[in-house]
Backbone as a ProteinNet text record, in pm:
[ID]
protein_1_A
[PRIMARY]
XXXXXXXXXXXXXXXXXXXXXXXXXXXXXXXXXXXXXXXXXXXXXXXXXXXXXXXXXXXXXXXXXXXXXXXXXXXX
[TERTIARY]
-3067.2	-2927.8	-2910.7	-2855.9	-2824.4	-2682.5	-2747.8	-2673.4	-2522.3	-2420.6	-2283.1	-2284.3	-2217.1	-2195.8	-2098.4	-2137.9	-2029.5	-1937.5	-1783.2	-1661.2	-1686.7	-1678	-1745.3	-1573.7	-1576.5	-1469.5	-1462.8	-1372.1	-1314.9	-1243.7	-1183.9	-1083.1	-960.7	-975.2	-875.3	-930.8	-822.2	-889.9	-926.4	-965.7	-975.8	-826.9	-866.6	-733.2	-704.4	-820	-850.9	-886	-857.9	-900.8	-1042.5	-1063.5	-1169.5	-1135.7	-1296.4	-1298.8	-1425.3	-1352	-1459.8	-1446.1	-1537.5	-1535.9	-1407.6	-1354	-1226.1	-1345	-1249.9	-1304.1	-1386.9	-1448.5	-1544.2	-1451.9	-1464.3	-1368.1	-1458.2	-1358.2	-1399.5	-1497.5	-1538.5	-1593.7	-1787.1	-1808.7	-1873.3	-1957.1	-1900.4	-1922.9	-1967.3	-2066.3	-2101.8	-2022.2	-1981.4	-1881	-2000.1	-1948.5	-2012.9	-1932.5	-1913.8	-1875.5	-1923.4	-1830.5	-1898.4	-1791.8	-1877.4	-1803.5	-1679	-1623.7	-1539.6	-1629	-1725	-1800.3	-1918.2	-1962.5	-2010.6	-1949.3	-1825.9	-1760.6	-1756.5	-1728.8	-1698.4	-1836.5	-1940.1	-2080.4	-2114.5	-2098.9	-2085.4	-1951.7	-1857.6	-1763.5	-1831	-1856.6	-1896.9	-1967.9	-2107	-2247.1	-2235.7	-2202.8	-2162.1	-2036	-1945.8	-1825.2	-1800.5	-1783.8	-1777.1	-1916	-2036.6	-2128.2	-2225.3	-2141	-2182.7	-2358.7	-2436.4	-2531.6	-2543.6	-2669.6	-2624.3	-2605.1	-2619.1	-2627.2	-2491.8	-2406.4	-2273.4	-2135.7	-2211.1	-2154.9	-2158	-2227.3	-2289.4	-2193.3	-2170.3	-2091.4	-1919.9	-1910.4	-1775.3	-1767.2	-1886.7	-1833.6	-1868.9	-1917.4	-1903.8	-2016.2	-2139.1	-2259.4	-2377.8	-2541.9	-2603.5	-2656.8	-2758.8	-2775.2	-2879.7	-2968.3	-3036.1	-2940.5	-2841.6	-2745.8	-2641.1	-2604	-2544.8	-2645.5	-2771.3	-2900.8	-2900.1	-2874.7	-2874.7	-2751.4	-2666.1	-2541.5	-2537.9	-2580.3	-2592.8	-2738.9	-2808.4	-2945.5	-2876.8	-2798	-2739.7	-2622.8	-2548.2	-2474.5	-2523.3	-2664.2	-2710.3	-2782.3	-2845.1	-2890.4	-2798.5	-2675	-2548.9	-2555.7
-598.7	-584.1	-450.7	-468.5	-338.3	-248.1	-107.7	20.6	-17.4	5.1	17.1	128.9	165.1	220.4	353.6	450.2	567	587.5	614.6	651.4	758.4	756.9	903.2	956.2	1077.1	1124.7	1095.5	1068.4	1037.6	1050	1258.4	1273.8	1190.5	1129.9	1035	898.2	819.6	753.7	793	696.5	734.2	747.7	821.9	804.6	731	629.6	498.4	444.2	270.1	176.8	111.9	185.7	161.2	308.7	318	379.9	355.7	370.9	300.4	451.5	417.3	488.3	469.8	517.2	480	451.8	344.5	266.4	135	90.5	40	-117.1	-209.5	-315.4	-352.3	-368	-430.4	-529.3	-654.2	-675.4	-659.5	-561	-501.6	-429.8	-394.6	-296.2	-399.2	-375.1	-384.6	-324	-417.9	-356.9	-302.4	-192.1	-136.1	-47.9	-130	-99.5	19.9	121.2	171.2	183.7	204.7	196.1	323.7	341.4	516.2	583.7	565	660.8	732.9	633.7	634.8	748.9	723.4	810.6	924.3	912.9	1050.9	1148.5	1080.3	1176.4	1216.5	1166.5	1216.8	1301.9	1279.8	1373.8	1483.9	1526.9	1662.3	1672.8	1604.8	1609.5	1726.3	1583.2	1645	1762.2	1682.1	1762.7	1874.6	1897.3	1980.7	2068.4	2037.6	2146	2168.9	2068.2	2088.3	2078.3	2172.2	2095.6	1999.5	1920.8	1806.4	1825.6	1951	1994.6	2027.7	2120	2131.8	1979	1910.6	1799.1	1699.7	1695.9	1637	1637.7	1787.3	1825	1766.5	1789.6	1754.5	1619.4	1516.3	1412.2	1373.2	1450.6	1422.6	1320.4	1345.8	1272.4	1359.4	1309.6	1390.8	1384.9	1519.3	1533.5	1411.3	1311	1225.8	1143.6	1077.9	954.3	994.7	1140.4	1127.9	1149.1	1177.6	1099.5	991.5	897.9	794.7	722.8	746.1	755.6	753.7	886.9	924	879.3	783.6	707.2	592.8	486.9	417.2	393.5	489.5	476.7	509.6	592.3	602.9	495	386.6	260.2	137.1	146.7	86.2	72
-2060.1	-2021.9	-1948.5	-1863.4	-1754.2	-1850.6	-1792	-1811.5	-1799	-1873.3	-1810.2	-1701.6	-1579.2	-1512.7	-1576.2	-1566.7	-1624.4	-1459.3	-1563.5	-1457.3	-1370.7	-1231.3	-1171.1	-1108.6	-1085.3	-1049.7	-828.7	-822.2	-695.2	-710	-581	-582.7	-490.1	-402.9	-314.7	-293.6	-240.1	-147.1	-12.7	63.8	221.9	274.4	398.7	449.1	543.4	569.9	657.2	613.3	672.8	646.7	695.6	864.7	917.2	1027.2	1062.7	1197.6	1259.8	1412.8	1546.6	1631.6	1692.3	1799.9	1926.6	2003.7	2139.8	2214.2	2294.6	2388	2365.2	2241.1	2191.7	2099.8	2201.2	2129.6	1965	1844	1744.8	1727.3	1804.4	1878.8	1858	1962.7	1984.2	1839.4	1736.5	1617	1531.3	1432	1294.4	1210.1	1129	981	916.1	832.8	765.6	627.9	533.4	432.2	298.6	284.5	184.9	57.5	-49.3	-197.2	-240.2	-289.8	-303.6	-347.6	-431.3	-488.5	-378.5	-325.6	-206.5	-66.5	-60.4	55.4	-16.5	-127.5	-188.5	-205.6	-208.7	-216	-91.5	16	176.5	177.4	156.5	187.1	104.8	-25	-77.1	4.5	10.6	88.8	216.5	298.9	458.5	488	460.2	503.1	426.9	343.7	226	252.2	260.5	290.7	82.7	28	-105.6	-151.3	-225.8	-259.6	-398.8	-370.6	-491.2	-620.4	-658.2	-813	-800.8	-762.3	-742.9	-724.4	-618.7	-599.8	-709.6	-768.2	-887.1	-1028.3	-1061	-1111.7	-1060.3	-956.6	-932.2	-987.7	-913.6	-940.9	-1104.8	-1155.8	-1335.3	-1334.6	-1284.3	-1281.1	-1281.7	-1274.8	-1294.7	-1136.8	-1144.8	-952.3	-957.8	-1039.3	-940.2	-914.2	-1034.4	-977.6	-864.3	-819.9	-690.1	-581.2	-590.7	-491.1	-453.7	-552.8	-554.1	-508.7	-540.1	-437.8	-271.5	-275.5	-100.6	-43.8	-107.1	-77.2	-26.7	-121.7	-137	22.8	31.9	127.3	231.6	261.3	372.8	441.4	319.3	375.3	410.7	375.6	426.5	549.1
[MASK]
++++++++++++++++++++++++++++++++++++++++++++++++++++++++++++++++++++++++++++

């Protein structure tokens, strides 16, 4: 029997529903879906500048499962 998943902290949602590039009809694009927990380990990650032991902490997880996270959404 698989692990229950522990609650991870996600401070927002997005503040979009989707984004494309201008100029580039819908069309044209691959959807590419990611989870909240998911955006939220790139947002610390990337934008934020966080490293994973810090980020980790925020999100109230340990640093391999937000590895695993930002593994996860990078193969998305």
């Amino acid at each position: 029997m698989a692990r229950p998943k522990k609650q991870r902290r996600v401070c927002a949602r997005a503040p979009f529903e989707c984004f494309k590039p201008n100029g580039i009809p819908f069309t044209d694009l691959d959807n590419v879906s990611l989870l909240p927990d998911e955006l939220e380990a790139l947002r610390l990650a990337d934008l934020n500048g966080m490293n994973q032991i810090d980020a980790a902490k925020e999100m109230q997880v340990s640093r391999q499962t937000f590895a695993n996270i930002v593994k996860s959404a990078a193969q998305r």
